[in-house]
Structures are given as C-alpha cells and as structure tokens.
N, C-alpha and C positions, 0 to 999 in steps of 0.2 A: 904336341898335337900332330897328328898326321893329317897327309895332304890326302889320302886314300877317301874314295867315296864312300867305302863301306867301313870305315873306321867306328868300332875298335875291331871287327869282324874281320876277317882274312879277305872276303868276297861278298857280292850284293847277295848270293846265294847261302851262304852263311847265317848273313842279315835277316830273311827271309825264314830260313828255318826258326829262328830262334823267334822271331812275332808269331811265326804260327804256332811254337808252343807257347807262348803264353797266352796267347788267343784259346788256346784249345785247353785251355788250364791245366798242363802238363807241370808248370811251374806256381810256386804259391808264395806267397812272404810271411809270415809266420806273426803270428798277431795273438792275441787273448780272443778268446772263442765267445760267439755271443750269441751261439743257440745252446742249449742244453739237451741232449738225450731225451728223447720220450721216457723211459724208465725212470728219469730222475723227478720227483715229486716236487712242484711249487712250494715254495716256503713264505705266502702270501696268506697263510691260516692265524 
C-alpha cells in the first residue's frame, strides 16, 4: 500500500479524471444485457 493520497493514481488530478469518466459513462463493466432491441419480438405468445 502506498502512503500517496492519490493512490493507485499518480496525482489528485489523475484521480479526478478517471470519476469523471465513469461519471460520464465513458467506462462501462460488462454484464448480460437486460433490454432487448425494439426489433426483437416478445416471446410471451
């Protein structure tokens, strides 16, 4: 562990950049999808 306040980040400004992307949903984590396409048809028949 480091004694760095911005740790793992090099700088607070580092730090900073990287919540504002994933604030801004530049970054995503990958998961199984749980909308379906409008084109794709219910299968509730």
């Amino acid at each position: 562990m480091s004694d760095r306040e911005s740790f793992p980040f090099c700088s607070p400004r580092c730090k900073a950049v990287d919540l504002n992307r994933w604030l801004k949903g530049s970054y995503v984590l990958p998961g199984p999808e749980t909308d379906r396409p409008p084109s794709e048809p219910d299968d509730e028949s």
